[in-house]
C-alpha positions, 0 to 999 in steps of 0.5 A: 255906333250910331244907327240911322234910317235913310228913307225914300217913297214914291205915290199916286201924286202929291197930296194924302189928304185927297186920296193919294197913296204910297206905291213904293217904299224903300229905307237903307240902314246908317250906322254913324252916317254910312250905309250898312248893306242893310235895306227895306224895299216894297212896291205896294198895291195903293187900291186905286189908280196912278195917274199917267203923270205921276207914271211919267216921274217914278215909271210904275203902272197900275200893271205893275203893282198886281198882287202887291201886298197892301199898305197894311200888309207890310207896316210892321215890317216897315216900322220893325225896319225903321225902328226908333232911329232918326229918319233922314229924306229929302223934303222929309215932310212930304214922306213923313205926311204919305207914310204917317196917313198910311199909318193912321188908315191901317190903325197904326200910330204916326211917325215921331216928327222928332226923328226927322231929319230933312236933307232938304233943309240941310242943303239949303242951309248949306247952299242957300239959293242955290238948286238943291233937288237931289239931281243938283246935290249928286251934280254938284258933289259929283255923284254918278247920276247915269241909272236915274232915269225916273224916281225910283225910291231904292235907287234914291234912297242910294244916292241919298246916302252918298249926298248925306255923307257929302252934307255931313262932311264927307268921307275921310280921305287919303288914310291909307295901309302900308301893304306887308314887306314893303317899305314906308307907308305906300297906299293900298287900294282901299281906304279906311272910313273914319271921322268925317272931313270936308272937301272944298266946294267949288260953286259954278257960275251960274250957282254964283249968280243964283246966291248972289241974286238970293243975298240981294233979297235979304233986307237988314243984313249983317254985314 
């Protein structure tokens, strides 16, 4: 099997390079694309403030990070956690650049950018033009968004994984056990996860007016 790590971090806003920090981290173990039960979770004292719209995204106060441990405290665990495997987030540049600043201020070395992989990217090269947050990938593959009331990491780093699986082709469906003494092959109630096979995408109409527009800006094309 192939072993992957899924990862997701919350932080005080947008920019390490002005002082923001990591607050939460949170990673789930792949093994050939599909979720192991293996995970990684941390809230994270980031020895500073949050400001009330980063609280507003992600829900966490100051409050709520007393007596966490420090960046510092957790990174061999984090890394032990992360190991050498490819590293799947969604605009993984933004967490690359928040964890490897953490890294680096704890004497620690940098992530290997050849271990990225960004769902981001493979999104829009999937539906170019179209919204591709992680709130419209779990709409449009039909994922229950219901818990997402703000960004917590573990709960994206969840809903990643399945967006993952629908990006990279999508469970095998429809192979199924015969139950012992019965005749033929009648369907049990659970599934076997094998080689992976798409499932046809139905875009909406307002994603049709959004590709169209975004084709309608290409200059040169092909076709």
């Amino acid at each position: 099997m192939t072993r992957s790590v899924l990862f997701d971090t919350e932080t005080t806003g947008f920019d390490p390079l002005t002082g923001d920090r990591v607050i939460e981290i949170a990673a789930l173990e792949l093994n050939d694309g599909l979720p192991t039960g293996a995970s990684f979770h941390r809230l994270i004292d980031p020895e500073r403030d949050i400001p009330p719209d980063s609280t507003r995204v992600h829900g966490i106060r100051a409050e709520d990070l007393a007596g966490k441990p420090k960046f510092a405290a957790i990174a061999d665990e984090m890394l032990e956690f992360l190991g050498t495997d490819p590293l799947i987030a969604h605009n993984a540049p933004f967490d690359f650049g928040f964890l490897d600043a953490e890294l680096l201020r704890a004497g620690r070395q940098p992530l290997d950018r050849a271990r990225m992989i960004d769902t981001l990217a493979l999104a829009r090269t999937r539906f170019p033009g179209m919204p591709n947050s992680l709130d419209a990938l779990c709409r449009r593959f039909e994922i229950d968004l219901s818990a997402r009331t703000t960004h917590n990491a573990l709960l994206d780093c969840k809903l990643l994984s399945e967006v993952y699986v629908e990006l990279t082709g999508g469970r095998q469906r429809g192979l199924v056990l015969a139950e012992e003494g019965q005749e033929g092959f009648s369907a049990v109630a659970y599934t076997l996860e094998g080689p992976r096979t798409g499932r046809p995408m139905v875009p909406t109409e307002a994603e049709l007016v959004a590709h169209a527009v975004f084709v309608a800006r290409i200059a040169d094309r092909l076709w």
